[in-house]
N, C-alpha and C positions, 0 to 999 in steps of 0.2 A: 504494500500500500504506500501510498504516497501525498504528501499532502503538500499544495502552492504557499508563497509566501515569501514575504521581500527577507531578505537575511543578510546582515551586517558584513564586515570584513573579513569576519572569524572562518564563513565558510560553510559546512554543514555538520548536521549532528545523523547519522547515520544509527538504529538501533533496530535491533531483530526483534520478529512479531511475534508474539504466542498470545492466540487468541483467548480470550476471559472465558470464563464459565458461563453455560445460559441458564437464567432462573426463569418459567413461566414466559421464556420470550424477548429477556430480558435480559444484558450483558453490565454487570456490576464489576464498578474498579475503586479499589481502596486507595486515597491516599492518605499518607501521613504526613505530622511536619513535628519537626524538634525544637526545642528555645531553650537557652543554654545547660544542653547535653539532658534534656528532661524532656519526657513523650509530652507534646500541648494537648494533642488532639487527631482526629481522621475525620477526612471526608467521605462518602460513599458517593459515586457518579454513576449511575445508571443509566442507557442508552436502548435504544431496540437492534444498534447495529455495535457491532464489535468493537470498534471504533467511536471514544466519546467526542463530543463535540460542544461549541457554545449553548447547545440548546438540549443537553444532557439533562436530567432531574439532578438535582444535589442536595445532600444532607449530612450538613458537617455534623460533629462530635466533640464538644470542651471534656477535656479532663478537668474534674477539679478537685 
């Protein structure tokens, strides 16, 4: 797959697919994010195609 868009000097970011799991139709992807060396939180991005996109469901996750 492959996806357009303007890209700086640096060049490109090249990275191998492996497609997400389907729940109900549905292809969910976990992200996480850290803040100094401590889990914050995860997002869940849901899509109908394998591939999330701007117009993905989202539903982030605060650790508290």
């Amino acid at each position: 797959m492959q996806t357009e868009g303007e890209y700086g000097e640096e060049g490109f970011v090249y990275q191998a697919f492996l497609p997400p799991p389907e729940f109900d139709g549905k292809h969910p992807v976990v992200g996480s994010w850290i803040i100094q060396d401590e889990a914050a939180g995860i997002g869940i991005r849901e899509s109908d195609a394998p591939v999330t996109d701007n117009l993905s469901s989202f539903v982030p996750h605060l650790f508290k």
